[in-house]
N, C-alpha and C positions, 0 to 999 in steps of 0.2 A: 550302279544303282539300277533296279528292276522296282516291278509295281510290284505288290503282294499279288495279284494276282498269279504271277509268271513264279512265285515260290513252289520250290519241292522236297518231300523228306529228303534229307542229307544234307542242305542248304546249308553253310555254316556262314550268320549274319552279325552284323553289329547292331547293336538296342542299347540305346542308352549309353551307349563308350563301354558295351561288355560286347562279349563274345558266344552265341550260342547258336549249336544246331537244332535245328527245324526237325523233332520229331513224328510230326503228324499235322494234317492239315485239314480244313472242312471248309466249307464254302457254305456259310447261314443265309439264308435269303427268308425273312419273313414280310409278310403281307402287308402292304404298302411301304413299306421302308425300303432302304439302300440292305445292299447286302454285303457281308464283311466275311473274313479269312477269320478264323478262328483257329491258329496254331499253341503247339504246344511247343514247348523250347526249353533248351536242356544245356547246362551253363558250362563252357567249354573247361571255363575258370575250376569250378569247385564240385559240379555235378548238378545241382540243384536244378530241378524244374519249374519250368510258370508257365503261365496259357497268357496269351497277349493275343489281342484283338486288333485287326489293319482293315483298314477301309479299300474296298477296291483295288481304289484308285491309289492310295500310299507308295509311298517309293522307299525303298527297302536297299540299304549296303549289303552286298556280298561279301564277306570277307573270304582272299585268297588264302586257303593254308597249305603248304607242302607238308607232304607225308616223306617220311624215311625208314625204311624196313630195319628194326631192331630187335636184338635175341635179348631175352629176360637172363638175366646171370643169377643174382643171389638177390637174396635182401637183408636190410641189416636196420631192426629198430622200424622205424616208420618211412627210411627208405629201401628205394625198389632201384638196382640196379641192372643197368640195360648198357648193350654195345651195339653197334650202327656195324652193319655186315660189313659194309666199305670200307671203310676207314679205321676199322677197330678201336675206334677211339669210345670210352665208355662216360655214361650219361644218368648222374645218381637224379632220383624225380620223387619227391615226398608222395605220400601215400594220398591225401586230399587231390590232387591233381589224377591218381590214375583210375578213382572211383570206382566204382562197378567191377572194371577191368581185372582186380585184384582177385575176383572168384575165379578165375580160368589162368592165370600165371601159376607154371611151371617152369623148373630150370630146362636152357635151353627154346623157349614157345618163343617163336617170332610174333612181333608183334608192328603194328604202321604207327609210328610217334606224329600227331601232327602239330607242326611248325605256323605261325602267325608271326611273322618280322623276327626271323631266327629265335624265337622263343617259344620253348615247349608247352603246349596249352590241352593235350588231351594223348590218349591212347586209343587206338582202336584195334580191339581184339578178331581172330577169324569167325567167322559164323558159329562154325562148327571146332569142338573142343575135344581131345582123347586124354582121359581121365579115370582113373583105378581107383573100386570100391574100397573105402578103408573103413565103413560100419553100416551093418543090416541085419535086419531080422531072418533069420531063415526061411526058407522056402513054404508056404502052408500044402502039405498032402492036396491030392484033388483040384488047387486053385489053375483055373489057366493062365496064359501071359498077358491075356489082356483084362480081364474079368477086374481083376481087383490089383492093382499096382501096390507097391509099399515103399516108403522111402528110403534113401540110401543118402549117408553123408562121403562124399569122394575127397581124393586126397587134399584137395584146396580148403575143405571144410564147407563149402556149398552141400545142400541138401535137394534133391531132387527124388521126381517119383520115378521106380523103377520096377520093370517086369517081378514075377515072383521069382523067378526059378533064376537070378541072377545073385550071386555069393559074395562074399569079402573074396579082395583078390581080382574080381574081373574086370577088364579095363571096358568102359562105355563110352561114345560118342554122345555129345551133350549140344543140342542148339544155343547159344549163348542169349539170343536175340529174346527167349523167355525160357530157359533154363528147361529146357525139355528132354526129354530121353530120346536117341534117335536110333540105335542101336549098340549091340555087342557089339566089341573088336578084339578078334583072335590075334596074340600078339606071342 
């Protein structure tokens, strides 16, 4: 147990008998009142977000989760199957649990499963993702690469803005954390 105040993005806590991590935090302090933690929380369970408010002074569970490094194999239907590098033993996880996650799986993409009392309760993808254009507009004459972006949908089916002069076919580096373009990757 910690106060809210001692809370930090990544925190993953218990609220109410759920499970969620601490996406963002603020500290409100208005004029003459107590001041409170204003967090945003993102449900380990199902994905879902909510903003919940902690007084100071609040005493707030940690919850402990292990992680374990796992490769994305196939999927079948609305599940997503995964193998645990160690022990090769494979690990089928429904599509509602790995949320978000699901934009950036590739066959092969390692990925950190995290564990709460030996049970699977979230995925966490790398920052950074390498992903091949598969639909975009051609390049406009004249435009530069930064001037005027255009979107591109990549192999996952995400959609992202991307340079002009970048083709079907090219493989690009993608920030996961807001789906951004980071660069080409000559491959």
């Amino acid at each position: 147990m910690v106060t809210a105040i001692q809370l930090k993005v990544g925190n993953a806590i218990v609220v109410d008998g759920k499970l969620y991590n601490v996406t963002s935090l603020k500290h409100v302090v208005k004029q003459q009142r107590r001041g409170f933690i204003s967090a945003k929380l993102k449900s380990l369970a199902d994905g879902t977000s909510i903003e919940r408010r902690f007084r100071s002074s609040d005493r707030v569970e940690l919850a402990i989760l292990d992680t374990r490094e796992m490769e994305f194999l196939y999927q079948t239907g609305p599940t997503y199957v995964f193998m645990d590098v160690e022990t090769y033993e494979q690990l089928p996880l429904d599509k509602e649990l790995l949320g978000d996650a699901i934009k950036y799986l590739t066959p092969n993409e390692r990925v950190k499963v995290q564990y709460h009392e030996k049970t699977p309760v979230g995925v966490e993808v790398p920052l950074f993702v390498v992903l091949k254009i598969e639909e975009t507009e051609p390049p406009l004459k004249g435009a530069t690469a930064t001037a005027s972006p255009k979107t591109a949908t990549l192999e996952t089916g995400i959609v992202v803005r991307v340079p002009q002069f970048l083709q079907i076919g090219d493989t690009v580096r993608i920030d996961t954390r807001d789906d951004s373009f980071i660069e080409r990757v000559e491959t």
